[in-house]
OpenMM code with the backbone's topology and positions (N, CA, C; nanometers):
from openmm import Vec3, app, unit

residues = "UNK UNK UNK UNK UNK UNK UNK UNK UNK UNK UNK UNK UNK UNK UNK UNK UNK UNK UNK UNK UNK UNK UNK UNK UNK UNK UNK UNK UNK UNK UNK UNK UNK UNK UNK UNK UNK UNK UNK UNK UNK UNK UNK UNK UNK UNK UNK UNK UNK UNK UNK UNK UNK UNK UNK UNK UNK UNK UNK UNK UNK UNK UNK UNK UNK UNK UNK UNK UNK UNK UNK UNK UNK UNK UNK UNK UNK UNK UNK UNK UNK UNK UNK UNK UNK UNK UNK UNK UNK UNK UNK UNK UNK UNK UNK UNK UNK UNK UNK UNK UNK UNK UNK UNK UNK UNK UNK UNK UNK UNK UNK UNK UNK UNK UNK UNK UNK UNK UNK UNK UNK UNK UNK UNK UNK UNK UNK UNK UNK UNK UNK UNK UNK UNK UNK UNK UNK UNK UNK UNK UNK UNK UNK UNK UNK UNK UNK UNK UNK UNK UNK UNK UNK UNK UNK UNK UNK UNK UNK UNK UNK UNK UNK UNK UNK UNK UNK UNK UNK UNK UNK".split()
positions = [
    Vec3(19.9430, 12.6252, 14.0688),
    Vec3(19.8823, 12.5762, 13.9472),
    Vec3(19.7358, 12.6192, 13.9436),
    Vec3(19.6567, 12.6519, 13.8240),
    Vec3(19.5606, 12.6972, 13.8330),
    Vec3(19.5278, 12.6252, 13.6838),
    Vec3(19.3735, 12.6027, 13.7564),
    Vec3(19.3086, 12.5040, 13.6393),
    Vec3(19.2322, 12.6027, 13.5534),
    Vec3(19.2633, 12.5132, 13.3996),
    Vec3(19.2208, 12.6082, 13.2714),
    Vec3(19.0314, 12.5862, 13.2484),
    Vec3(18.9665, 12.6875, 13.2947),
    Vec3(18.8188, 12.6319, 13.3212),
    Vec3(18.7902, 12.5941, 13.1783),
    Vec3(18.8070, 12.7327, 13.0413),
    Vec3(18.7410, 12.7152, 12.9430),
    Vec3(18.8002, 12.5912, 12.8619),
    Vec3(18.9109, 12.4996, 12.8733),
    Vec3(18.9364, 12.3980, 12.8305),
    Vec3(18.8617, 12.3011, 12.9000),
    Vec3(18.7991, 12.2640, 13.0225),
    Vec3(18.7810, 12.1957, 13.0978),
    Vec3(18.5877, 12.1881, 13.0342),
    Vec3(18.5843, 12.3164, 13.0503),
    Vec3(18.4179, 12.3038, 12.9937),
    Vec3(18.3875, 12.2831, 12.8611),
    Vec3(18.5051, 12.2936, 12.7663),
    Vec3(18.4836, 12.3174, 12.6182),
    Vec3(18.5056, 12.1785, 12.6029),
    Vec3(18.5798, 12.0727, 12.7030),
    Vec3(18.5526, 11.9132, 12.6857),
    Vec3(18.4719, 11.8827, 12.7120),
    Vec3(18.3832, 11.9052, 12.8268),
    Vec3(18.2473, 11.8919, 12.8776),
    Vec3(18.1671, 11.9112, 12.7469),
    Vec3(18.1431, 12.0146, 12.7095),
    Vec3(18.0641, 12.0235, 12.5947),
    Vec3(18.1019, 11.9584, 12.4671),
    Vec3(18.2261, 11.9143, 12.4678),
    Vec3(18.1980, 11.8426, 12.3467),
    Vec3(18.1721, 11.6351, 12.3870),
    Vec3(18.1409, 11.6067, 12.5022),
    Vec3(18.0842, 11.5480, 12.5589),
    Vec3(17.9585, 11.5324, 12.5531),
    Vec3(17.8847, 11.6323, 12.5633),
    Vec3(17.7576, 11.6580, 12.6282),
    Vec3(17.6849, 11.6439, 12.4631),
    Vec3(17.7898, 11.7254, 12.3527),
    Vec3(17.7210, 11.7471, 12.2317),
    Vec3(17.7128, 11.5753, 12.1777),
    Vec3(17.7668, 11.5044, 12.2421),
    Vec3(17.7786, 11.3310, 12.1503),
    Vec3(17.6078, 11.2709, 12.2614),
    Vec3(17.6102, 11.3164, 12.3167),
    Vec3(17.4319, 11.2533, 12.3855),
    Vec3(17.3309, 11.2399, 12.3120),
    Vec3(17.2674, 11.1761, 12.3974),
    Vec3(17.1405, 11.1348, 12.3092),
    Vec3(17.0230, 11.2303, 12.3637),
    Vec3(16.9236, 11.2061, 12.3314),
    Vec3(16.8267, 11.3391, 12.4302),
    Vec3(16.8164, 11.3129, 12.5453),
    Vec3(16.7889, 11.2014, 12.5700),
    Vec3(16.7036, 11.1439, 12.6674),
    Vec3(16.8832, 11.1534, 12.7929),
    Vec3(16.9504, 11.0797, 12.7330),
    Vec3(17.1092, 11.1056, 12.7977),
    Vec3(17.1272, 11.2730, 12.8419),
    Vec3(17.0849, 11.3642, 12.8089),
    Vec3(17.0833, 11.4810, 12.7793),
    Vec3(17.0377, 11.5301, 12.9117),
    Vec3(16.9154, 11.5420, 12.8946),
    Vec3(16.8041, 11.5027, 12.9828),
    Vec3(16.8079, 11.4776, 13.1128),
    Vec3(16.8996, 11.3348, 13.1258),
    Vec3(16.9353, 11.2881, 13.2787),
    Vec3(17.0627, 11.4161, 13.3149),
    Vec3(17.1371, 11.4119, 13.2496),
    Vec3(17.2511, 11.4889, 13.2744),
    Vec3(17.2524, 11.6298, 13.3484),
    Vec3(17.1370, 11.6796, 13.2321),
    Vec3(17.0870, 11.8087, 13.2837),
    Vec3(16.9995, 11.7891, 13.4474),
    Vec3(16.9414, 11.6981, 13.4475),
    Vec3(16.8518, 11.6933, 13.5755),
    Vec3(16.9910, 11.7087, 13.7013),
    Vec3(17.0822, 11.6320, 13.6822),
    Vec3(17.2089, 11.5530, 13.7809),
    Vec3(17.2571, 11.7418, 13.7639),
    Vec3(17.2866, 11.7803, 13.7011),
    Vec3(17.3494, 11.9480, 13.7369),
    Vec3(17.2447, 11.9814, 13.8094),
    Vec3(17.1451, 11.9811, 13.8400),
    Vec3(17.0701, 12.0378, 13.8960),
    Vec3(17.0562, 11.9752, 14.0795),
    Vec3(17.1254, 11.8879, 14.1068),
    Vec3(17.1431, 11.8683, 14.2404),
    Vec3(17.1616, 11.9088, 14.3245),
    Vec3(17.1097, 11.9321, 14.3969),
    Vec3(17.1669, 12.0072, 14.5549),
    Vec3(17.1347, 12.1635, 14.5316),
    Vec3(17.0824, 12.1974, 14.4017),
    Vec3(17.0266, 12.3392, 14.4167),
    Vec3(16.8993, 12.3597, 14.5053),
    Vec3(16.8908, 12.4953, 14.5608),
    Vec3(16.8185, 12.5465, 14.6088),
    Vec3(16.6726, 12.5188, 14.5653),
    Vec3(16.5398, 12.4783, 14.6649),
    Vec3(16.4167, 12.4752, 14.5778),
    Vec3(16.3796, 12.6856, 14.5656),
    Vec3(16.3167, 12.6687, 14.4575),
    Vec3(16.2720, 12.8108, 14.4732),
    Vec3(16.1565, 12.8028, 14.3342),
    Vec3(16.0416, 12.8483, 14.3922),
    Vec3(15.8848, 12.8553, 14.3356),
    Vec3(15.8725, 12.9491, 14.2686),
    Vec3(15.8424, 12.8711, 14.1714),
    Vec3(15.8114, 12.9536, 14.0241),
    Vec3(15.9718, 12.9506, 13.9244),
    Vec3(16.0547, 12.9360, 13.9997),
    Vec3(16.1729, 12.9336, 13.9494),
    Vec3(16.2327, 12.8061, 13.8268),
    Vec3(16.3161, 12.8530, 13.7198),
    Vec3(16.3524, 12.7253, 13.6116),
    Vec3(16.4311, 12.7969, 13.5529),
    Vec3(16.5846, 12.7610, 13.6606),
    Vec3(16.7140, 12.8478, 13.6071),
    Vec3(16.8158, 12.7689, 13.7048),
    Vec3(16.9544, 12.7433, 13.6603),
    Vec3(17.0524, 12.6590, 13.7468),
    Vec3(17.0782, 12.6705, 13.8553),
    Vec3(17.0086, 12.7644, 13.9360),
    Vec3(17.0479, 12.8287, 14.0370),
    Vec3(16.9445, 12.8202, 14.1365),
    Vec3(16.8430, 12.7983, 14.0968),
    Vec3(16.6850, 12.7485, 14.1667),
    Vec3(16.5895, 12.7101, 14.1188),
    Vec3(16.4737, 12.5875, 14.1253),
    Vec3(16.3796, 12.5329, 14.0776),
    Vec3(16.2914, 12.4996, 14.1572),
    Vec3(16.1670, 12.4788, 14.0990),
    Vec3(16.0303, 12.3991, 14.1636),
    Vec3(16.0794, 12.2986, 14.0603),
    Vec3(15.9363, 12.2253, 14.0951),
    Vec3(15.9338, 12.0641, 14.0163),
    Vec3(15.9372, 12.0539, 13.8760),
    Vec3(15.8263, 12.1496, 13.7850),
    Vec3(15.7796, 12.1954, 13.6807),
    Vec3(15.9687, 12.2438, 13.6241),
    Vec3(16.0025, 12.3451, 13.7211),
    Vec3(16.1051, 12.4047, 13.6502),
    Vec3(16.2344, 12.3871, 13.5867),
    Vec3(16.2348, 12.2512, 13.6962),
    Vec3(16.3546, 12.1784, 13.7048),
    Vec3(16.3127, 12.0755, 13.5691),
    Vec3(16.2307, 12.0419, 13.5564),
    Vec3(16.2211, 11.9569, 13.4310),
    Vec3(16.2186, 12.0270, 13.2851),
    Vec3(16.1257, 12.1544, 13.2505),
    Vec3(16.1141, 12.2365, 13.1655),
    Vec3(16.3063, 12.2753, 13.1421),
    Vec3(16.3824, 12.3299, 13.2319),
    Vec3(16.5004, 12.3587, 13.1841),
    Vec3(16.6268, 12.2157, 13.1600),
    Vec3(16.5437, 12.1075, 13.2105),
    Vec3(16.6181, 11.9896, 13.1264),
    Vec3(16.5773, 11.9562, 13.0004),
    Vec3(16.4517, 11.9768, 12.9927),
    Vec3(16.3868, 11.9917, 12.8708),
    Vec3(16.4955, 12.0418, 12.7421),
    Vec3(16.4647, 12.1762, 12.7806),
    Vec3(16.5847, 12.3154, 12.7270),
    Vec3(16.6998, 12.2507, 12.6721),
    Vec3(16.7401, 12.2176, 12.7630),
    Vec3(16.8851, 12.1476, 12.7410),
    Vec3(16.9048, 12.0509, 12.6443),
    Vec3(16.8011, 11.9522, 12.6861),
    Vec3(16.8217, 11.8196, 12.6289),
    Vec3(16.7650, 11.8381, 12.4033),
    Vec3(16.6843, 11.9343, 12.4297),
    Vec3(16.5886, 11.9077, 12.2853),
    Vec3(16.5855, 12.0987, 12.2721),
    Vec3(16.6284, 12.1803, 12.3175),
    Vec3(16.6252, 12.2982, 12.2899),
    Vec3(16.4930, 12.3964, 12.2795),
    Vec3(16.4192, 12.3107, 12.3007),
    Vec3(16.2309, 12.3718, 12.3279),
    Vec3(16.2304, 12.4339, 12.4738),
    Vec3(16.2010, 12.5840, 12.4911),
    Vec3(16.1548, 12.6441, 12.5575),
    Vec3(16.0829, 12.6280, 12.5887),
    Vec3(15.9868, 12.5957, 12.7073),
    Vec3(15.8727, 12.5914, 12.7991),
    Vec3(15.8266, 12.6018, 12.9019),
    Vec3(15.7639, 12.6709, 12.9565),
    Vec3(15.7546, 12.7241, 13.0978),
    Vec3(15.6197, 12.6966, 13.1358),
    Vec3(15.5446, 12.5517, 13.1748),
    Vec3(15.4498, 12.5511, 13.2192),
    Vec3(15.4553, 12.4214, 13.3710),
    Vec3(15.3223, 12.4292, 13.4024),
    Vec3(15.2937, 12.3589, 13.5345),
    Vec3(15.3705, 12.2200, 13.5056),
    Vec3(15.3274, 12.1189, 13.6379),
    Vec3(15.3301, 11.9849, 13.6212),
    Vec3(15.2066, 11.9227, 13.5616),
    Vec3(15.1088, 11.9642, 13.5750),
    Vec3(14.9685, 11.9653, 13.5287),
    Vec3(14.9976, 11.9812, 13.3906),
    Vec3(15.0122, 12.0921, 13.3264),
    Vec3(15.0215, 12.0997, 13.2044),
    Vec3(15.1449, 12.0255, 13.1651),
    Vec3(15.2488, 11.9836, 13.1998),
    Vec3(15.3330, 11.8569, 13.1251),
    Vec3(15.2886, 11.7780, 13.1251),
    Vec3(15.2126, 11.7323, 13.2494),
    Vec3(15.1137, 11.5625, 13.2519),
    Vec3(15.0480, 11.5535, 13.1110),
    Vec3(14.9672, 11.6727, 13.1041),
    Vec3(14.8391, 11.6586, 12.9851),
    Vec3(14.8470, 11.6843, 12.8505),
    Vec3(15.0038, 11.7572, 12.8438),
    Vec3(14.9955, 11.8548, 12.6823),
    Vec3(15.1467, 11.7814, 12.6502),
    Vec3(15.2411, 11.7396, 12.7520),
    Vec3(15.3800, 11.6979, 12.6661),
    Vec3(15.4374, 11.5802, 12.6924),
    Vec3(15.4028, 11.5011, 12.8380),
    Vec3(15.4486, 11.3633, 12.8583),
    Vec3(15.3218, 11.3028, 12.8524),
    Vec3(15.2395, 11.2863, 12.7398),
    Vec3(15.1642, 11.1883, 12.7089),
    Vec3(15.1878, 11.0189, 12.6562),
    Vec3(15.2904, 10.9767, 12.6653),
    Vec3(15.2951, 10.8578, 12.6201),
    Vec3(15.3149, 10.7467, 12.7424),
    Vec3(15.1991, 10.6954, 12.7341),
    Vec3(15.2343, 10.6155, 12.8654),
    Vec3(15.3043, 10.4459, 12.7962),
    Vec3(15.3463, 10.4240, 12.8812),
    Vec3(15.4379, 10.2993, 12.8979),
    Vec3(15.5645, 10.3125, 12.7991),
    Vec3(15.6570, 10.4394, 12.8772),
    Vec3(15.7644, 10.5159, 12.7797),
    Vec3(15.8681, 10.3847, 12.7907),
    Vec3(15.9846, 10.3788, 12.6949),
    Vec3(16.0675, 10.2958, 12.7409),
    Vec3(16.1752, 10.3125, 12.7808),
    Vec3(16.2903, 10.2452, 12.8680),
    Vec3(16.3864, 10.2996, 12.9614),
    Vec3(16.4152, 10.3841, 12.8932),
    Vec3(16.4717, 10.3751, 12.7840),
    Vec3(16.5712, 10.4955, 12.7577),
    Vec3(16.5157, 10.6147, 12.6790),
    Vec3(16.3872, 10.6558, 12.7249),
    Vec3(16.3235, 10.7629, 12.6845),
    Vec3(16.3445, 10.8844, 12.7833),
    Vec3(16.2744, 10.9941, 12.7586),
    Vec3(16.2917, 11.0923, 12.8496),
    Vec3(16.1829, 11.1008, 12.9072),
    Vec3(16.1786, 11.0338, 13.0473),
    Vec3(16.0437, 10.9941, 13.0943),
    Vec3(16.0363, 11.0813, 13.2681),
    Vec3(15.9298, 11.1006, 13.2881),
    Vec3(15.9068, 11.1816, 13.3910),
    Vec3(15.7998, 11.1069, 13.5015),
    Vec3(15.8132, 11.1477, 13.6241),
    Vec3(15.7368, 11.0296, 13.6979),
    Vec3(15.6232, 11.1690, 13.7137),
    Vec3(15.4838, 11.1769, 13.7382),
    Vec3(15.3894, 11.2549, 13.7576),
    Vec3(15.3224, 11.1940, 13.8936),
    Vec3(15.2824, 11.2923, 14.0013),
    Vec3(15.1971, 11.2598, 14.1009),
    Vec3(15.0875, 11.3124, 14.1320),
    Vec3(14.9815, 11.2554, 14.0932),
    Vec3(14.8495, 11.3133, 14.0179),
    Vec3(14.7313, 11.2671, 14.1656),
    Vec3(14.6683, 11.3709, 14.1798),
    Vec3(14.5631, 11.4276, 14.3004),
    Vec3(14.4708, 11.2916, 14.2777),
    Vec3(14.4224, 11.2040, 14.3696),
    Vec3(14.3374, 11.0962, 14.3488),
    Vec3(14.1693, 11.1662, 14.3347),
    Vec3(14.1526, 11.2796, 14.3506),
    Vec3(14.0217, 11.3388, 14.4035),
    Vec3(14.0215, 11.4632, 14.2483),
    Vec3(14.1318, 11.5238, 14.2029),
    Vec3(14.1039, 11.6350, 14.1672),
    Vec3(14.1836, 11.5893, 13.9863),
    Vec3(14.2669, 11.4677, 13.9849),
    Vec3(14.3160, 11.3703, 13.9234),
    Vec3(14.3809, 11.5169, 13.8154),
    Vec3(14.4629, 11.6200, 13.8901),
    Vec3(14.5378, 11.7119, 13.8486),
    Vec3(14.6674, 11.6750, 13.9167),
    Vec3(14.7940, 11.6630, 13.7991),
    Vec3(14.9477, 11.6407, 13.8558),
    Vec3(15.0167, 11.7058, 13.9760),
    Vec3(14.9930, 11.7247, 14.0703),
    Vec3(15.0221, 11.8038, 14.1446),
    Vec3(15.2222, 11.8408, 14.2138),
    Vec3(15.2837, 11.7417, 14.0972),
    Vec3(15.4153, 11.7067, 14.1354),
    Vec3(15.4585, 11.6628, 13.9878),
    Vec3(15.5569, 11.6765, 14.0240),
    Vec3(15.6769, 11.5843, 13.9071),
    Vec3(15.8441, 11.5576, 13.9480),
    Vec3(15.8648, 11.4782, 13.8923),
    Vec3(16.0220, 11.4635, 13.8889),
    Vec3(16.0784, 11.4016, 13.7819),
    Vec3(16.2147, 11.4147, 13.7435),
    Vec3(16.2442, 11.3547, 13.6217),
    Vec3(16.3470, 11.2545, 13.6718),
    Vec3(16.3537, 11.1420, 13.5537),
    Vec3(16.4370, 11.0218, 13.5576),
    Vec3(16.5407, 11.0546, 13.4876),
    Vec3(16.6556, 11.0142, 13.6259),
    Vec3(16.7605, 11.0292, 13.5781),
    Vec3(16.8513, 10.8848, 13.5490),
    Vec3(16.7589, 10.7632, 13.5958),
    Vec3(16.8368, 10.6356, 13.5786),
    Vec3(16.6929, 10.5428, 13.6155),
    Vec3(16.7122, 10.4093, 13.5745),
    Vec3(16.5864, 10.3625, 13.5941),
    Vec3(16.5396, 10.3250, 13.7828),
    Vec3(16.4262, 10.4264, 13.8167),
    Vec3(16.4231, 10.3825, 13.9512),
    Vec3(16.4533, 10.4982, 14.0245),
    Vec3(16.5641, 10.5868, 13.9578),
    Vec3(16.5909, 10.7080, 14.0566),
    Vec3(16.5301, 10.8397, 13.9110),
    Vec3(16.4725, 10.9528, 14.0209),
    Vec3(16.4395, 11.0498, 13.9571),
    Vec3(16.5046, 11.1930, 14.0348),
    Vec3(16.5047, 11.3157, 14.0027),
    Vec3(16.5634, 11.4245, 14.0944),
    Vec3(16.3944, 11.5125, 14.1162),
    Vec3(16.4210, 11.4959, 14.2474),
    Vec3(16.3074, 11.5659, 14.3076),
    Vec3(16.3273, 11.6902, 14.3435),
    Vec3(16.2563, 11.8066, 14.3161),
    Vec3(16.3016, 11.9014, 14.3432),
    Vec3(16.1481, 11.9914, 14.4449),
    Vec3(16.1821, 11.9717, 14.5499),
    Vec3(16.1094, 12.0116, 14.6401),
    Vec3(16.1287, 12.0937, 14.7778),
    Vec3(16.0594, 12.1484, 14.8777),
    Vec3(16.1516, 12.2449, 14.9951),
    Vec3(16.2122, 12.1450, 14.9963),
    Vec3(16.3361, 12.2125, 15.0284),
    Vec3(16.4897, 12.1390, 15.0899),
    Vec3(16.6069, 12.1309, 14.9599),
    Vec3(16.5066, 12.1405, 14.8597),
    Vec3(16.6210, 12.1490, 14.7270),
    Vec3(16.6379, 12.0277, 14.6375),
    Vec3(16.6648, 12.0091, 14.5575),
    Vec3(16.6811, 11.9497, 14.4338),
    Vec3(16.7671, 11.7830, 14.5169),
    Vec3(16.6698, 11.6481, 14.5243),
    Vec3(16.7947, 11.5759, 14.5788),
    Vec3(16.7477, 11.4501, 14.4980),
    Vec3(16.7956, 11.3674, 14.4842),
    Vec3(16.7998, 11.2031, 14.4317),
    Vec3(16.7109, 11.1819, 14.4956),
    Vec3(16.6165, 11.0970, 14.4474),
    Vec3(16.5219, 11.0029, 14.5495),
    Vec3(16.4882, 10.8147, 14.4585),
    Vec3(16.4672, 10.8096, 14.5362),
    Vec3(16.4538, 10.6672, 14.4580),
    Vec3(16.2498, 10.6592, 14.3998),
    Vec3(16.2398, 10.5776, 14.2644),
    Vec3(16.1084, 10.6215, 14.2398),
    Vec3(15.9873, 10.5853, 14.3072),
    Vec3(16.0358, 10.4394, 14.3799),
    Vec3(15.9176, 10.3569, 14.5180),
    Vec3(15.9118, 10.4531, 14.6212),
    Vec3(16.0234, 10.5025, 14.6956),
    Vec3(15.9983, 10.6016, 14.8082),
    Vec3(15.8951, 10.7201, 14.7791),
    Vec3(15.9840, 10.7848, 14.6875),
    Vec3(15.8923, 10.9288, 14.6155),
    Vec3(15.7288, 10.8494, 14.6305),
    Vec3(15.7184, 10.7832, 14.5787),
    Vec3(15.5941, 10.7528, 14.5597),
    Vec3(15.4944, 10.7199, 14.6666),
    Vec3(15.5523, 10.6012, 14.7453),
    Vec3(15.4588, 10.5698, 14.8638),
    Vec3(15.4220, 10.6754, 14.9366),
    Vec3(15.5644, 10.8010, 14.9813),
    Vec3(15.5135, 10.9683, 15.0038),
    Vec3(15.4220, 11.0189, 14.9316),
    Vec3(15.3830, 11.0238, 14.8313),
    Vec3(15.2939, 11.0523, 14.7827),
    Vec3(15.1486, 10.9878, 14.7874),
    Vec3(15.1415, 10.8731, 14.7983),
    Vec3(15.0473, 10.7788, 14.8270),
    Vec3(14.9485, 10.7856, 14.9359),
    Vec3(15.0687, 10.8493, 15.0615),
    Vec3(15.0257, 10.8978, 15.1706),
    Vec3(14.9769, 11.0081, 15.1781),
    Vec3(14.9575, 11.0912, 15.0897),
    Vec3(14.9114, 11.2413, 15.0504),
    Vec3(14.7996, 11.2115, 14.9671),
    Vec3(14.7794, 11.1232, 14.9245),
    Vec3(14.6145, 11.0695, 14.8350),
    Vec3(14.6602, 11.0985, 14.7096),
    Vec3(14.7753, 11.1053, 14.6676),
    Vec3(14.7971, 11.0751, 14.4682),
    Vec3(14.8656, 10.9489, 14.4284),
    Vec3(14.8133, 10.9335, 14.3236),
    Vec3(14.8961, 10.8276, 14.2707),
    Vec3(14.9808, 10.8702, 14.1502),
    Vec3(15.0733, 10.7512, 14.1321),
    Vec3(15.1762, 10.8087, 14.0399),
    Vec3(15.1378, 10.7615, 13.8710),
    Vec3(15.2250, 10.7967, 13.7698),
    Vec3(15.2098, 10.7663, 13.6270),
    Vec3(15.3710, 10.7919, 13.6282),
    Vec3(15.4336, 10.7195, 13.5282),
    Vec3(15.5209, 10.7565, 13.4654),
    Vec3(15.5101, 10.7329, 13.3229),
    Vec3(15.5408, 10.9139, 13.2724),
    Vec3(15.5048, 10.9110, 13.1343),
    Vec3(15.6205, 10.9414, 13.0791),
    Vec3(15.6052, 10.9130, 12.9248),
    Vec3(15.7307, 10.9536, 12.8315),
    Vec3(15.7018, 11.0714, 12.7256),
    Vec3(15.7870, 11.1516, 12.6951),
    Vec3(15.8047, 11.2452, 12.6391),
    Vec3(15.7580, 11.2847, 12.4699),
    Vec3(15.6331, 11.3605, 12.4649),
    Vec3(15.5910, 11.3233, 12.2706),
    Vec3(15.6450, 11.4585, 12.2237),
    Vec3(15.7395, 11.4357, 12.1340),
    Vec3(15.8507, 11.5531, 12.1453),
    Vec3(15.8012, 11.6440, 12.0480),
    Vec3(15.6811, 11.5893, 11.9147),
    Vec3(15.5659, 11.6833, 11.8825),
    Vec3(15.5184, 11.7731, 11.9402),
    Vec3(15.4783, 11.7355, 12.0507),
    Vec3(15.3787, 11.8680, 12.1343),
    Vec3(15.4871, 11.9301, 12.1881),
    Vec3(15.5946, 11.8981, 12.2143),
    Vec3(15.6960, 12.0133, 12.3202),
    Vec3(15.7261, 12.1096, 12.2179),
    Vec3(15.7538, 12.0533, 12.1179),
    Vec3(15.8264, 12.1344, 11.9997),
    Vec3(15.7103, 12.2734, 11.9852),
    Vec3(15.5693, 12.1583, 11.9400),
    Vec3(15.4087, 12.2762, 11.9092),
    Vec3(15.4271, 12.4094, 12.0476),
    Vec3(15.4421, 12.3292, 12.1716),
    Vec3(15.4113, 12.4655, 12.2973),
    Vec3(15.5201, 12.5148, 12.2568),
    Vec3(15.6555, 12.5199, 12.2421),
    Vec3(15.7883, 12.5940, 12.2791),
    Vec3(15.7883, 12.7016, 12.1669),
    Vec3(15.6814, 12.6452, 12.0260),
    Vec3(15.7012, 12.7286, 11.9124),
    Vec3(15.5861, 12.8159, 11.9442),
    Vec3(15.4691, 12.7648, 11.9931),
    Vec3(15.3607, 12.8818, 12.0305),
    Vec3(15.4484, 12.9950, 12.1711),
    Vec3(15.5570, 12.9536, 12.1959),
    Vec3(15.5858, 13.0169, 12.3310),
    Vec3(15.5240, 13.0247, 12.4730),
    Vec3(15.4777, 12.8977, 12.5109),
    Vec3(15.4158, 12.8344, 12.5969),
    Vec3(15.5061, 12.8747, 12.7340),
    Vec3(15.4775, 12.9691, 12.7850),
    Vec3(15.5825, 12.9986, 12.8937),
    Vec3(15.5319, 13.1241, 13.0159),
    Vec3(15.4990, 13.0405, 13.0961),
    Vec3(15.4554, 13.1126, 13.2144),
    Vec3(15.5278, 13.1508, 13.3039),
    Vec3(15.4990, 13.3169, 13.3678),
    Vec3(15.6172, 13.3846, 13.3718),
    Vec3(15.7780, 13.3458, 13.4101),
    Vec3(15.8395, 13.3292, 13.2887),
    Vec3(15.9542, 13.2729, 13.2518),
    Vec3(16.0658, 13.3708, 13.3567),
    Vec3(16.1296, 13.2853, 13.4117),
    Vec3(16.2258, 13.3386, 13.5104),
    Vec3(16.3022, 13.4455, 13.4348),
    Vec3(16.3335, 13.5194, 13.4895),
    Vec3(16.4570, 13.6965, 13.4370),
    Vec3(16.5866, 13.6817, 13.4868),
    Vec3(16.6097, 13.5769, 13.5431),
    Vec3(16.7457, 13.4786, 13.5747),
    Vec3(16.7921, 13.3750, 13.5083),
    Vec3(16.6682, 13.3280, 13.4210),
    Vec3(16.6987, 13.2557, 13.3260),
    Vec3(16.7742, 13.3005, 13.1868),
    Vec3(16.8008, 13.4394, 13.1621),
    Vec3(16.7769, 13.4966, 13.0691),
    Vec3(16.9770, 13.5208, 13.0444),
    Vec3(17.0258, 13.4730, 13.1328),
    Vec3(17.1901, 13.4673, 13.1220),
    Vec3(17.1946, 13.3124, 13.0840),
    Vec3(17.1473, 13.2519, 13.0767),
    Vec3(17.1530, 13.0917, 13.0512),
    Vec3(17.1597, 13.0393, 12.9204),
    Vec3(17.0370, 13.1749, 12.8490),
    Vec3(16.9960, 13.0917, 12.7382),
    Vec3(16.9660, 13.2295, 12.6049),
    Vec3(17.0577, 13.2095, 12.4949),
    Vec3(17.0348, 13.3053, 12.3659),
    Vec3(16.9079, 13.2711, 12.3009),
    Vec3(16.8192, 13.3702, 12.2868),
    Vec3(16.7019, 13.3808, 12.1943),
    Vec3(16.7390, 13.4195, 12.0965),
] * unit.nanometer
topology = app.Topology()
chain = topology.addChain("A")
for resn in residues:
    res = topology.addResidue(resn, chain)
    for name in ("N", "CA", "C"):
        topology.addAtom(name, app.Element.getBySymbol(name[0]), res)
């Protein structure tokens, strides 16, 4: 017996198409588990922190964007005190240089997917953090102002955009 993939994914997607963004969002982060970390990278197959969120982004709201954690802190998850069911991102911001130096996204309240050496894994959001704490940043968790993602993705806000990404996604 051999399983019918394109029926199997063409339910998936019509699944995926009844979500909400933010549902979207988590979903996309959770495919991204157990992948490989790889720098500079934001494609299913390898991510940094930045990348792994920018291509849930993609997914979830269809805005292209390819920038830092720094620049999501400051230009696209500006809304602080997001609410659960937003598309909210935890930021871990330099106590000295008070630049994001990290990110991860929420995939349930409390857990986010961290994508760091060792690869893309669940972490819970107190742990992530006190690690970080111990590194001299503190955290923010911000929510998503889907204005500005839309403004960068239409200016083409995208620093050098992976060439592996480019089987993923029709321009």
């Amino acid at each position: 017996m051999k399983l019918n993939w394109v029926e199997i994914f063409g339910n998936e997607k019509k699944q995926f198409d009844k979500m909400s963004e933010a549902q979207k969002f988590a979903y996309s982060l959770l495919l991204q588990y157990n992948s490989p970390y790889g720098w500079g990278k934001e494609n299913p197959e390898a991510s940094d922190c930045s990348g792994a969120v920018c291509l849930a982004l993609l997914a979830a709201t269809g805005c292209l964007v390819r920038i830092t954690a720094d620049d999501l802190y400051r230009r696209v998850f500006t809304v602080k005190n997001p609410a659960a069911d937003a598309i909210r991102v935890a930021f871990f911001v330099d106590r000295k240089t008070k630049k994001a130096i990290h990110c991860s996204g929420f995939v349930d309240d409390g857990i986010v997917l961290n994508s760091q050496e060792g690869g893309a894994k669940l972490r819970t959001f107190d742990r992530l953090s006190a690690w970080f704490f111990n590194r001299n940043a503190g955290t923010e968790i911000r929510g998503l102002d889907k204005a500005a993602l839309k403004k960068l993705s239409d200016e083409g806000a995208r620093y050098d955009l992976d060439k592996e990404l480019a089987k993923y996604v029709y321009e």
